[in-house]
N, C-alpha and C positions, 0 to 999 in steps of 0.2 A: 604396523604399517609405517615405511616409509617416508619421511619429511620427502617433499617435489623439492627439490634441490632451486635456490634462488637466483633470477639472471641479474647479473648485474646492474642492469638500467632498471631491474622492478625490486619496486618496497615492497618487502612481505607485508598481508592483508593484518591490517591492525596498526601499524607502526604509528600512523599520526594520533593514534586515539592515545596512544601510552601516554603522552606527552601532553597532548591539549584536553584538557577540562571543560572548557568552554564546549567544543566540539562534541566530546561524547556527552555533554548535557542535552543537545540539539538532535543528537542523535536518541537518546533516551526517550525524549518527548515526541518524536516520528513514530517511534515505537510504540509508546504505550498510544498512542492515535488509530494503530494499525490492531494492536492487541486486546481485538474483541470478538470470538466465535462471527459475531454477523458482518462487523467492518470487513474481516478478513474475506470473508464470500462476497460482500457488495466488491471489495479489491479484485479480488479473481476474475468477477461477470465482467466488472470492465477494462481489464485485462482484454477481453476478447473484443473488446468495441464500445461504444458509445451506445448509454441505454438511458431512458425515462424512468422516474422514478416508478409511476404503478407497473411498466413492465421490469422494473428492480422485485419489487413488491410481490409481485404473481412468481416470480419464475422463484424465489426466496421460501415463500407460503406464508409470509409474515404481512401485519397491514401495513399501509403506507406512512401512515403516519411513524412508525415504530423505523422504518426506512431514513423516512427523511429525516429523524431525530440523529439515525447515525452520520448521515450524508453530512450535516448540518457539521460533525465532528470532524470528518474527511480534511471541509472545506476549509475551516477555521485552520489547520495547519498545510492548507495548501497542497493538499496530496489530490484533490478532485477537483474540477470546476466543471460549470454549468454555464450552459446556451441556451440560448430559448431557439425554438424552431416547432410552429406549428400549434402554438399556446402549450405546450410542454419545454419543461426544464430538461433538458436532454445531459448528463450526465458523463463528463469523461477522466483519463487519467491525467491528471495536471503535472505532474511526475511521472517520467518516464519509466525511472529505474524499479518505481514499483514492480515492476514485470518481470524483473530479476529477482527481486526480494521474495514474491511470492514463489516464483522456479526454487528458490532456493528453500523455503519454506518446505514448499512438496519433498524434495527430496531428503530433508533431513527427520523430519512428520517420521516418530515411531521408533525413533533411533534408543 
């Protein structure tokens, strides 16, 4: 397969990471936050919208408690935060780009 040939105002994907250390340690640690069979489905569900933990919970089949342990993991690297509304901790993506990373994820899934 074919290299996509490079336009000249775009950095081929990867370029800054060659280089900075710092960076891809940062990036390392997104990762391994994200690199958990259930993180990655709590990442997906809200992907599609803003959810409560017991409806994380129910739609998952796992308890809540086991939920919010990972949520708690999310949070701490700032890929998730929480609102309250209605005495529920309502649940969204605090990072946008997650939504790419997962797309991305699906498509490469089996390769």
């Amino acid at each position: 397969m074919a290299a996509r040939p490079t336009l000249r105002h775009e950095r081929p994907a990867g370029s800054a990471l060659v280089r900075d250390d710092a960076k891809a340690a940062r990036i390392a640690e997104l990762l391994k936050a994200v690199a958990h069979p259930l993180r990655v489905r709590i990442v997906a569900i809200l992907c599609l919208g803003d959810q409560h933990v017991n409806a994380l919970a129910e739609r998952l089949g796992v308890p809540q408690a086991i939920v919010s342990q990972q949520l708690r993991i999310l949070r701490l690297h700032d890929l998730v935060a929480a609102t309250r509304r209605d005495g529920f901790a309502y649940y969204r993506l605090a990072e946008p780009q997650l939504r790419s990373l997962v797309s991305c994820m699906e498509k490469c899934e089996g390769r």
